[in-house]
N, C-alpha and C positions, 0 to 999 in steps of 0.2 A: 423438496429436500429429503422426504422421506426414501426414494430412488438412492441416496447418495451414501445411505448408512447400510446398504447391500453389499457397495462397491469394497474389493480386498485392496485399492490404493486407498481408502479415506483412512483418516487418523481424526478422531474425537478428542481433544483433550477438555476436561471441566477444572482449572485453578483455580485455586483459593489461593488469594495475597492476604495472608491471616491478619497484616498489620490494617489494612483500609477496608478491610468482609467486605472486599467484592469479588464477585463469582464471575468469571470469563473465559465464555463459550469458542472454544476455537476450532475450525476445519483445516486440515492440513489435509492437502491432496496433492499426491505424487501424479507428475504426467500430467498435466490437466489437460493437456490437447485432446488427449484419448476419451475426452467428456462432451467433446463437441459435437459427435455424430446424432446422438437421440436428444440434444436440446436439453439436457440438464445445464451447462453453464450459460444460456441465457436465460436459466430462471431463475439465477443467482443475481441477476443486476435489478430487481426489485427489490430483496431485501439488503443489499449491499448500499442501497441510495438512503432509502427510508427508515432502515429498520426497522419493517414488516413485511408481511405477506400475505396476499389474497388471494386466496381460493376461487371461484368461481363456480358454480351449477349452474342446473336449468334454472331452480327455482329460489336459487337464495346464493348468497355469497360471504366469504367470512373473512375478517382479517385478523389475522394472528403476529405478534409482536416477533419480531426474529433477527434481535442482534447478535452478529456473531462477528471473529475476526476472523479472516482467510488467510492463509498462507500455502501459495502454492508454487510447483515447481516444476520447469519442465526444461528436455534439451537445447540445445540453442539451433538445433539442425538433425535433419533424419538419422545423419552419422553419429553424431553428439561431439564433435571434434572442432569445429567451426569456432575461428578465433583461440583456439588452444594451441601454442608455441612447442615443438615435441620435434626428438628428431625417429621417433617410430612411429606418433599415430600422427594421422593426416587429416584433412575434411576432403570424402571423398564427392561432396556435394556442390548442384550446380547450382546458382545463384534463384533460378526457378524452381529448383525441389526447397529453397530453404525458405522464398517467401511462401509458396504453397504450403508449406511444414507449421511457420509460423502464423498464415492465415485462419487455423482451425479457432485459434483464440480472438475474436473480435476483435475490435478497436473500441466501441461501445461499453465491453466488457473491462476491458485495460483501465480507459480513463474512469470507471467506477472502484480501482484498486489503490490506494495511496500512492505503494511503494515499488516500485520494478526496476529490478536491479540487476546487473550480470555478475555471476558468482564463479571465478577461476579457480579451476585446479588449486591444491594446494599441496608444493612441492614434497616429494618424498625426503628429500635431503632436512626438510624444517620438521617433521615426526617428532625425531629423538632431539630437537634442540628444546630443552628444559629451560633456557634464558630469555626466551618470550616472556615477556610480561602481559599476562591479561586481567583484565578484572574479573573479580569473586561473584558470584550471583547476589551476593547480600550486598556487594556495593555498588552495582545495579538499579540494587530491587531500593535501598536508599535515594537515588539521584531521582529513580523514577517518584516514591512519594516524596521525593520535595521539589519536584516539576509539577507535581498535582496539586501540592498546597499551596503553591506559586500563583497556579493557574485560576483555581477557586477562588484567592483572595485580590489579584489581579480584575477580576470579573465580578467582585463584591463591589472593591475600590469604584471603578467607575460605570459599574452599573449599566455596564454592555453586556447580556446575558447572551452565550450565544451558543447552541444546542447544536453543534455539525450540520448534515444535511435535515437534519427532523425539521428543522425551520428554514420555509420557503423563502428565501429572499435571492434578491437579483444578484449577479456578480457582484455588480459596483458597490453593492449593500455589503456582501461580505467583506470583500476588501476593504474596505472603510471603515465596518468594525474591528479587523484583527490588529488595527497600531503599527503600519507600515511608515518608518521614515521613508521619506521623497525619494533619495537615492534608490531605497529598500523595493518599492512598488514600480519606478522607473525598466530597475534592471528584469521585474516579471512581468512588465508589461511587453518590452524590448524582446526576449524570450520566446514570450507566449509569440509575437510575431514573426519572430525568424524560422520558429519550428513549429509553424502552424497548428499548435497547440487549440483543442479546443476549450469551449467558457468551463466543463466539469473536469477538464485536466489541471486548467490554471487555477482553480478553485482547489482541486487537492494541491497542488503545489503551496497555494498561502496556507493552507491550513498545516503540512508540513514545517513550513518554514515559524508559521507559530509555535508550535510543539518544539524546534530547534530552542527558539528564543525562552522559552518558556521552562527548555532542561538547562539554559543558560542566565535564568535568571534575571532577564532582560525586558522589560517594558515594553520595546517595541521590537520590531521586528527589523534586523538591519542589513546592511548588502551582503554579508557573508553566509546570513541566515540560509536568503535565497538560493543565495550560490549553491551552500551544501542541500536543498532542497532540490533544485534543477535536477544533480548527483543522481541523485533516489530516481528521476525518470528516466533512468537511459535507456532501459528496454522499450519503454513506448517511444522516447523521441527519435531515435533509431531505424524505429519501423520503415 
């Protein structure tokens, strides 16, 4: 990781959420593909699992605690035009330069990221339209602490403690903990099979689809959860 903070595409951000004093470490790397040639971003899929890192030497080896969130971002094709609707730029790319383009980043590496998403152009014509409605960072930064108080007292209540990937358990263990109605687990199991989804992909998927239910206030986890969970993997299920 120490390699990473050389590089002129990385961005270090340190926030403070002043209302819950938690401190969250985040990497933002522009490009990522351009990380793959010297094996920095397969050293990022140890502490992206566990939330550590170990060192290794001849004669000793050390682990150091290293969570962080990633956010990263790269073109969709060598041209960067691929799937963008334009009547001047074009994708001048062959369907072979753009899975080779997109092979730089593993698969291994992907299903270790929660959320992979395709991000469109955003029209010049919507710039100057002031009648968007968006929300405010502080009502946000609200829904978010009360998805968190949600989630803490949900996790008191029935006494299912459950730490992300820091704790070892099987698929079927996690899913059984996260409060999936029938229909709910159905439509990710159904899913995980048609788009051959692997056990750490369909695993961030429920865990997504918790965190849905969770900023909805929701007990369990229901079929729309998933649905909008699916959403979040289209760049991996695409591949």
């Amino acid at each position: 990781l120490r390699q990473f903070l050389h590089r002129p595409s990385i961005r270090i951000y340190l926030i403070l959420i002043r209302q819950t004093s938690l401190w969250t470490l985040v990497y933002s790397i522009y490009e990522i593909k351009f990380f793959s040639s010297d094996g920095l971003l397969e050293g990022l899929r140890q502490p992206l699992e566990t939330g550590k890192i170990t060192i290794s030497r001849s004669t000793y080896a050390a682990t150091f605690p290293s969570k962080f969130n990633l956010i990263a971002a790269m073109n969709p094709c060598p041209c960067g035009y691929h799937g963008f609707v334009s009547e001047v730029h074009h994708c001048r790319c062959s369907l072979r330069d753009i899975d080779r383009y997109r092979a730089k980043v593993s698969g291994p590496l992907l299903d270790r990221i929660d959320m992979t998403v395709w991000i469109t152009p955003t029209p010049s014509s919507e710039w100057r339209n002031r009648n968007i409605s968006n929300e405010s960072s502080s009502n946000v930064l609200e829904k978010v602490i009360r998805a968190k108080q949600f989630r803490t007292e949900r996790i008191a209540l029935t006494q299912n403690i459950l730490q992300g990937s820091t704790v070892q358990r099987t698929p079927i263990e996690r899913l059984d903990s996260l409060s999936f109605t029938s229909p709910g687990v159905d439509l990710l199991i159904q899913s995980a099979d048609r788009l051959h989804l692997s056990s750490r992909s369909l695993i961030k998927i429920a865990d997504v689809s918790r965190s849905i239910a969770d900023a909805e206030l929701s007990d369990q986890i229901l079929v729309h959860h998933v649905a909008e969970a699916l959403q979040y993997r289209a760049f991996t299920t695409s591949r």
